[in-house]
N, C-alpha and C positions, 0 to 999 in steps of 0.2 A: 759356749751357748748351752742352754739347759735344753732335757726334754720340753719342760711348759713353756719355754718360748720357742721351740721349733713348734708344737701344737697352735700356739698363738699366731706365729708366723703363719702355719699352713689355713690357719683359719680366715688370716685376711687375703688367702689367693697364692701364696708364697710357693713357689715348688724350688726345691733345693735354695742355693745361693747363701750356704752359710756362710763365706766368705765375707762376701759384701753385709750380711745382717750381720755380723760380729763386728766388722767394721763402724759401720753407723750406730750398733749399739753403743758402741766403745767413745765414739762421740756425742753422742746422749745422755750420757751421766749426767745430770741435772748437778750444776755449779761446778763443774769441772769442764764442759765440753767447751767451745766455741762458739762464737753468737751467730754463727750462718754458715748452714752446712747447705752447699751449693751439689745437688744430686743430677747428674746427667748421660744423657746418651741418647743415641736417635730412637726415631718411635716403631714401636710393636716391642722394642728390646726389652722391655718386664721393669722399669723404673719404678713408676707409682708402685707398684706391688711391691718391691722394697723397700721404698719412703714408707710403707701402709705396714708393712709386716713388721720393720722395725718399731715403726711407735705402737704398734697394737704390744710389744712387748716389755716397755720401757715400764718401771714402778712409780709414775707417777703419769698425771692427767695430759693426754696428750688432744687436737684438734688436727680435724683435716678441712682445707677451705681448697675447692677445686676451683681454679683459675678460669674454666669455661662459663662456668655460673654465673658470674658476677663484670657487673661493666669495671673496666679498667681503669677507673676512678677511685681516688680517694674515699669518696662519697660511697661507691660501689663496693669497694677493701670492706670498710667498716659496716656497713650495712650486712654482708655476707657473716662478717667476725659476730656480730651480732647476735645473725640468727644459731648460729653455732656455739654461742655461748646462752640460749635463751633467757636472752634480755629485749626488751624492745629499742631500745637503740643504743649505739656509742655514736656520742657527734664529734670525736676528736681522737687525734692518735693517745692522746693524754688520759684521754676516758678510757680508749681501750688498753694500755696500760693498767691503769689502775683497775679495768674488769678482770684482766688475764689473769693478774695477783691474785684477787679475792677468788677467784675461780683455781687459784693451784694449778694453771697450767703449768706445763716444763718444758713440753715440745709442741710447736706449732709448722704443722706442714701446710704451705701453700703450694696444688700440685698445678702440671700446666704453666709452669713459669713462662714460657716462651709468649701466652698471649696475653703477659701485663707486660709488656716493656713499656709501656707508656707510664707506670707505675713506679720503674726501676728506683728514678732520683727520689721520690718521695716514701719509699720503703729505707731506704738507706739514710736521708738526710731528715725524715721528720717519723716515722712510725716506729721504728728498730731502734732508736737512738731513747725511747722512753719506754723502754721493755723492762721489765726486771733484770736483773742481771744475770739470773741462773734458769732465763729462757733459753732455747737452743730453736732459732725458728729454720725452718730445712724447707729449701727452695729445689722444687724436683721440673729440671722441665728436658728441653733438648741440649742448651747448649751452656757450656763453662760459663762461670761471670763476668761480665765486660770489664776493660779498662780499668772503668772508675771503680770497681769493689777492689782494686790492685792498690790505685795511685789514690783514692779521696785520705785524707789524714786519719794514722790509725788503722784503717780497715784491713789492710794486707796480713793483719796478727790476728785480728777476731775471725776468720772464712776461711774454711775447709773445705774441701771437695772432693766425693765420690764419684768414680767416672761407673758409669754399668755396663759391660759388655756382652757379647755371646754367654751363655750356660755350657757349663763344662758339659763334658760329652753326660757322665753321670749323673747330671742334673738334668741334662737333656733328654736322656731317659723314661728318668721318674715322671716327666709331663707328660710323654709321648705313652708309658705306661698306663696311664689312667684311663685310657681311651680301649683298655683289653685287645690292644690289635696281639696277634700270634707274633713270638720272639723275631722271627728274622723280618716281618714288616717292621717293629718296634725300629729295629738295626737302620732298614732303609730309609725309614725317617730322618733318624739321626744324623747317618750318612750327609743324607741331600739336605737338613735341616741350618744345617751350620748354626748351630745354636740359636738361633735367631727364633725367640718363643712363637710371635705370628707365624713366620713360614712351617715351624713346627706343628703349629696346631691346625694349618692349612692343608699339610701335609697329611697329618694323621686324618683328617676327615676325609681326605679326598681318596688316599690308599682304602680305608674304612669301605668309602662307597663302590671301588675300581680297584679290585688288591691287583690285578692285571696291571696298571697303568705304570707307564714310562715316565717316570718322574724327571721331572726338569734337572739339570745338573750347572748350578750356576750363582751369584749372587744371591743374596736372600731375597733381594727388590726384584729379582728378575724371574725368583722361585714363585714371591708374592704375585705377581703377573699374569705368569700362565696359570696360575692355581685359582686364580677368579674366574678365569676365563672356563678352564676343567667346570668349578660349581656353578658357573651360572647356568651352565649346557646342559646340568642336572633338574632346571627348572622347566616350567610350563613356556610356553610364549608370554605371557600376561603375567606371570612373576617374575619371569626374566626382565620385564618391558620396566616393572613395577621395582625392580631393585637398581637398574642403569637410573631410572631416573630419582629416584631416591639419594646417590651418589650426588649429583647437584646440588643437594642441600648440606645446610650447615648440621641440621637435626633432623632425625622424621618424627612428624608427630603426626596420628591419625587424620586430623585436620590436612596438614600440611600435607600429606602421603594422597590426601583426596584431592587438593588444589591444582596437584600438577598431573593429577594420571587424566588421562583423553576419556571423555564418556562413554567409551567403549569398554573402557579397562575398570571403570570406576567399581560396577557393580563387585568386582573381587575383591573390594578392598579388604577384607579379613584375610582372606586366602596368603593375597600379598602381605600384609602385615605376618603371619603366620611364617612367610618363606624366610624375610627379612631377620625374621628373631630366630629361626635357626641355622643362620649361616655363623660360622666360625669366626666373621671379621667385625660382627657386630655385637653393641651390647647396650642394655637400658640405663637410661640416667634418669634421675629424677627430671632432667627438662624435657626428654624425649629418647628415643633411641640414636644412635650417634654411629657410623661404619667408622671403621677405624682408618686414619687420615692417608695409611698406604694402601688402603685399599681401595679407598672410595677415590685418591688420586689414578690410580691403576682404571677405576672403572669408569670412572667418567672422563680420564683424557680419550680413553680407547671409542667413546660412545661421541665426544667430540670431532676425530678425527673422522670417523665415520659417518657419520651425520650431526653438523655443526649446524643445520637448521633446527632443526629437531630440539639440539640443546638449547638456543634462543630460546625458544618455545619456553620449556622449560622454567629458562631462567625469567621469564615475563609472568609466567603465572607465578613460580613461586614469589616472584619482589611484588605481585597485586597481593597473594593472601597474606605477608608478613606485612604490607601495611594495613589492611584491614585489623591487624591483630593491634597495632601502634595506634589505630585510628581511637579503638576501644580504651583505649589509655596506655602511655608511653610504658613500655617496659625494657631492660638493656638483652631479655632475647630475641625479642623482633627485629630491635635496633642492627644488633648482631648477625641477624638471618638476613638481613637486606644487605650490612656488610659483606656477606660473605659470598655475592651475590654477584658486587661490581668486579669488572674485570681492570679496571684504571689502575696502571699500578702504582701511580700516586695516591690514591686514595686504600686503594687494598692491601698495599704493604705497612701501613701505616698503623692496622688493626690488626691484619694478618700477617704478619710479616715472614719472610721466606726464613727459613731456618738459621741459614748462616746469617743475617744481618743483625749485628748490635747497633745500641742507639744512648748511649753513653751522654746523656745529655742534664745538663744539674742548673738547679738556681742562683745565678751568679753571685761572685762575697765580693767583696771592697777589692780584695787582693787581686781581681780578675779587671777592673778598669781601666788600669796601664794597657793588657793586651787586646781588649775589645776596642777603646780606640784608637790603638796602634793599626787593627784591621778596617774600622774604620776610614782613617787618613790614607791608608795604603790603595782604597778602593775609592771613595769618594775623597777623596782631597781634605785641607785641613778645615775647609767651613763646615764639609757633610761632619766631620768628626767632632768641630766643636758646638757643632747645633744635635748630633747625638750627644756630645757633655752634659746638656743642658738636658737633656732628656734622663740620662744617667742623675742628676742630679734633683730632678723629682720624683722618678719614678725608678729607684735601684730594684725593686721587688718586682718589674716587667722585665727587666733583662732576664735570659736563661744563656748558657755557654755549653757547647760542645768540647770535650777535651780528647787528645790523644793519648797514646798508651803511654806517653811519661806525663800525662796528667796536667801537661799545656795547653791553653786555649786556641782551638781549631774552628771555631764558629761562635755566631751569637746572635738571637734575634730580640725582638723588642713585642710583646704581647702585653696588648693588655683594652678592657671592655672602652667603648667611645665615651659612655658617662664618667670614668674615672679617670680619664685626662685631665691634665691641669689646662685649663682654657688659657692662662699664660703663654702656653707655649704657642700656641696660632699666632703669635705674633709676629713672630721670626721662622717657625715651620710651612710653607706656605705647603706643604702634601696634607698636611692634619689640615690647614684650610680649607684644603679643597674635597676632606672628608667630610668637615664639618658642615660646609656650605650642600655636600651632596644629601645629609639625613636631612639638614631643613629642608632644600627643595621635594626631598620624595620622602616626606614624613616615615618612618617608621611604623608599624603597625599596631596595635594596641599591646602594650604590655609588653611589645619585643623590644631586643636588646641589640649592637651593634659590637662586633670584638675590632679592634684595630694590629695588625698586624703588619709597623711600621718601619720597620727593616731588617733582614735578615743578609749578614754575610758571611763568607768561609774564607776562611784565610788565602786558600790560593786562590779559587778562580770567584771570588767575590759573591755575587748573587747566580752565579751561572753553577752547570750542574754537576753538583758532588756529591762524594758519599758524606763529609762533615755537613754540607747544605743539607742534603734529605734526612740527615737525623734531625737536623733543628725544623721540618719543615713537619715528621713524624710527631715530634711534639707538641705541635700547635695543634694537631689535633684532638690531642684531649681536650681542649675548650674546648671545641666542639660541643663535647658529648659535656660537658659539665655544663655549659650554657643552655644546651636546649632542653624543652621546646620551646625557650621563647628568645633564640638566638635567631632574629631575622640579617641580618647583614654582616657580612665582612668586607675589610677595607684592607688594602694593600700599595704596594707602587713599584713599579716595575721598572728595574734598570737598561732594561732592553726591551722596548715591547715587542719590535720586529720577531726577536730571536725569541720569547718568552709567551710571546700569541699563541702559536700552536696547543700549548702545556694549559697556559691560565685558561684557556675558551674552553677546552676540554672539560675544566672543572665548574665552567661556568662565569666565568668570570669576564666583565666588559669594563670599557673605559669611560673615567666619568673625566670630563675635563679634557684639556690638551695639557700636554707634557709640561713640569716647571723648567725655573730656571736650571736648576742641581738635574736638569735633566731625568727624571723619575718620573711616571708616568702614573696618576693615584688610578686606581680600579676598584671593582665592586662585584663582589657574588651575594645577588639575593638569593636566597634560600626558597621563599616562595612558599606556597600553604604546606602546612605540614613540619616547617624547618627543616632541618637536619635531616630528618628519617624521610621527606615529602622529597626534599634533594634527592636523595639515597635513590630512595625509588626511580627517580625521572630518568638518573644514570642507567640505572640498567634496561628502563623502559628502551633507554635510545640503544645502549649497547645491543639489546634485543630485536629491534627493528631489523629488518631485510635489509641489504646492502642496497644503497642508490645506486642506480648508475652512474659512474663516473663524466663528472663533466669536463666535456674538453676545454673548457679556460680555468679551471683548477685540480688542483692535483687531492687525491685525499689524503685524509688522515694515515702518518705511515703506519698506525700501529691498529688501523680501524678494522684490520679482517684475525689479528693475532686474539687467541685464546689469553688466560690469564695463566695457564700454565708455558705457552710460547711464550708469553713478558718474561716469565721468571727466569725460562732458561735461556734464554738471547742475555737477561741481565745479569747472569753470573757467565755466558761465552763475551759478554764482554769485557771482563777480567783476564783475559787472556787462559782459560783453562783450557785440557786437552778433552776430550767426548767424557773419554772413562774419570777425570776428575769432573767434570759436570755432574755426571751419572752418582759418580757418588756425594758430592754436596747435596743434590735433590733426592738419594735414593730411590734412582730409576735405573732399571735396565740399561747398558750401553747401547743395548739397542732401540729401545723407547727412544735414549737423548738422540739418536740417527735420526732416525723419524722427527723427530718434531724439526730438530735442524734443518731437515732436507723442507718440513712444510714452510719454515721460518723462511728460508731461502725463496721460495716461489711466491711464495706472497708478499714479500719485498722486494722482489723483483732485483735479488742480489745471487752471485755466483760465489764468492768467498764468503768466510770468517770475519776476515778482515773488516771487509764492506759492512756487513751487519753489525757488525761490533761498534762501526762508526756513527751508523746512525742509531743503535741506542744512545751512545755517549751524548753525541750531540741534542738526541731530543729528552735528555735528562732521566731515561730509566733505572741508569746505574747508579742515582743518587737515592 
């Protein structure tokens, strides 16, 4: 490495890590390197800063597209690519292709990888595959690349991978040095930092303010913890008040920082904006200011557990003023802020998805037909199989397949809009019948659209709940958001409704009809005014609502008093991990993951593991 690329380096934020920037440099070399360098490791660890330091050094025209920005669409990819190459639009991977050329890119960093999975198959099988050949595009997020960048044909020879770990002690240093603390504080940082750059620089600010204080000695997650706790103690009451609720959101923006503070609190809203921008955990984006994701988990489970009314609260005013923003005209950050919002972890893992979950899921080829309706016959018998034939045979481009790690088909569902069905097929489909028959009777709304989502199954437990079913179930939600605002209806059918009530009413969804003969049950989620984002809202309007009291001739919802950070961690203990591996898949403290276990446990009114583990399973969270 040269002096003018360590200058360049340190000019995008870079402090030591020449290792890893020699490394990634080295894979850079434009027409020599690899077509996907996959950059990872968990968050505060300094990634982007190395994706960023390395191309700010490379000798030719590099781009950076932040995966928060931009909706998780095709549609969204390109539009962002767009403004980043200042052109007014690219409407095709083929476009952007031939713009990158003309423009001399060489490297293309998309940061934030972890929230386009919904992206993965169409970066892979349609945008990357008409790139120039001597692009190097470098995908920085949390986790390795699934499955399919191993097993799809080809790929396992073009993808590299940077893992980013703790900063050597010496490097860890030079951060904690820039802060002028006196040598033997410098040392204590280090010490208690365990390289870890957030707890590092949590560290150095809090020693800064308290050079007296007894520094946490423990996990970085668990340093992160108590060190929010140390700085918030150093606030007012009203910036204190003003930075917990803040953490509830996906972004703060003055607006939004106003929506949710109590008229009490309102008047300081400078003050508060002022406290928030110089905390150490936070920083300004062009969409807003953003806390960083361990910290703002750190501050708002803590402000949950302690007053869980309060955070309702909260969360109902911020999902009023993010659709107020949608109302002014649809945008994918409002869209976004309402996502981030809902606690359902069927809907919020889908967009947010918990760190360790991949979703390996591709648009099915000729060669995938044999084993889709093999799963097929296997779950519905050989009529459901040969009446999906018949499906497969006009409509091959609605199939999508889920594959396992040797790159076999583990799932497969059938998507695709109500007007682009072949009306052929209701002759012999009597569930598409009984869709068709449902949009005559309840007309559609002006200009809206219906999507059909006509059967989905997993190889082992068919329509019931897996982790192969929730990737293919993760996918369908990008229609969604590609469809609206003018996606008023979804259709479905349910192989169980008994067992499948609970789940589908949750997201809305009712039966139209009585059950067919293939036993399938067709249903329906209207959307309602607003679409998509008008749903969004209503979810958390309910999840926000005071608890009913419980009636004694029904039982409630079991998952109706758990947090969204309780889903996640009941959905990875029910995988059978120990506390301390919980703790660190979520990067929480062992003793946070205690805590929330022990709330998990009283609010399901279970006494083991065991027990809780079964009713995730059963009510399909660990799909």
């Amino acid at each position: 490495m040269r002096v003018q690329d360590r200058l360049r380096a340190a000019a995008a934020g870079v402090v030591g890590r020449e290792r890893e920037l020699a490394a990634l440099q080295g894979l850079l070399r434009r027409g020599e390197g690899p077509v996907v360098v996959f950059v990872s490791g968990p968050g505060g660890i300094g990634k982007s800063a190395v994706a960023a330091g390395a191309a700010a050094t490379v000798d030719h025209r590099s781009l950076v597209l932040d995966g928060r920005a931009f909706e998780p669409t095709p549609a969204g990819f390109l539009e962002a690519l767009a403004r980043a190459l200042d052109r007014p639009a690219v409407g095709s991977a083929a476009a952007a292709a031939t713009a990158l050329d003309r423009a001399d890119v060489g490297t293309l960093v998309v940061d934030s990888y972890e929230r386009l999975n919904l992206l993965d198959a169409w970066l892979r099988n349609d945008f990357l595959v008409d790139l120039p050949a001597d692009l190097t595009t470098v995908l920085v997020g949390r986790r390795p690349p699934n499955a399919a960048w191993r097993t799809a044909a080809g790929w396992r020879q073009l993808v590299a991978e940077l893992a980013v770990g703790p900063l050597t002690d010496t490097d860890a240093r030079l951060l904690v040095e820039r802060r002028g603390l006196p040598t033997e504080a410098v040392a204590k940082v280090v010490r208690y930092g365990r390289g870890h750059p957030l707890a590092l620089e949590m560290l150095a600010e809090a020693v800064g303010r308290h050079p007296d204080l007894e520094l946490p000695d423990g996990p970085p997650a668990e340093v992160v913890e108590e060190l929010c706790d140390v700085l918030l103690d150093d606030l007012d009451p009203v910036e204190r008040q003003s930075v917990e609720s803040a953490a509830v959101l996906r972004r703060v923006t003055q607006p939004m920082l106003a929506a949710v503070l109590t008229e009490a609190d309102a008047p300081a809203l400078d003050q508060s904006w002022r406290a928030l921008r110089g905390l150490p955990f936070t920083r300004v984006t062009p969409a807003g200011m953003e806390i960083q994701s361990i910290a703002r988990q750190a501050i708002a489970g803590a402000v949950e557990i302690r007053d869980p009314a309060r955070v309702r609260e909260l969360r109902r005013r911020a999902a009023a003023a993010a659709f107020r923003d949608v109302e002014r005209g649809p945008s994918w950050a409002a869209t976004a802020d309402l996502l981030y919002l809902v606690q359902n972890p069927l809907i919020r893992n889908s967009y947010v998805p918990p760190v360790d979950r991949q979703h390996p899921v591709e648009p099915a080829t000729a060669d995938d037909r044999a084993a889709v309706l093999a799963i097929a016959e296997r779950h519905d018998g050989p009529a459901g199989a040969a009446l999906l034939d018949e499906w497969w045979r006009s409509h091959p481009a609605a199939f999508t397949v889920g594959r396992g790690p040797d790159g076999g088909v583990t799932a497969f569902s059938i998507v695709i809009p109500l007007a682009e069905v072949d009306a052929r097929l209701a002759a012999r489909d009597e569930v598409l019948r009984a869709f068709v028959a449902d949009a005559r009777n309840r007309p559609l709304p002006a200009g809206g659209s219906a999507l059909v989502l006509r059967r989905t199954l997993g190889l082992r437990r068919g329509d019931g709940p897996s982790p192969e079913h929730g990737a293919m179930v993760v996918d369908m939600k990008r229609r969604y958001l590609e469809m609206r605002p003018a996606l008023a209806r979804v259709f479905t059918a349910a192989g169980n409704w008994q067992a499948q009530a609970p789940v589908l009413r949750s997201l809305g969804f009712t039966r139209i009809g009585s059950a067919t003969g293939s036993r399938l049950q067709p249903c329906a989620l209207d959307f309602g005014p607003g679409s998509v984002d008008g749903w969004l809202q209503r979810l958390v309007l309910a999840e926000a609502a005071p608890p009913a009291p419980p009636r004694p001739d029904a039982a409630p919802p079991v998952f109706a008093q758990l947090s969204a950070r309780e889903r996640e961690v009941l959905a990875v203990l029910a995988e059978g991990v120990t506390n301390q591996e919980l703790a660190d898949r979520l990067f929480i403290s062992e003793r946070t993951a205690n805590r929330h276990l022990s709330n998990i446990f009283t609010k399901l009114g279970v006494r083991t593991r065991t027990a809780a583990a079964r009713i995730a399973i059963e009510a399909g969270l660990t799909g």
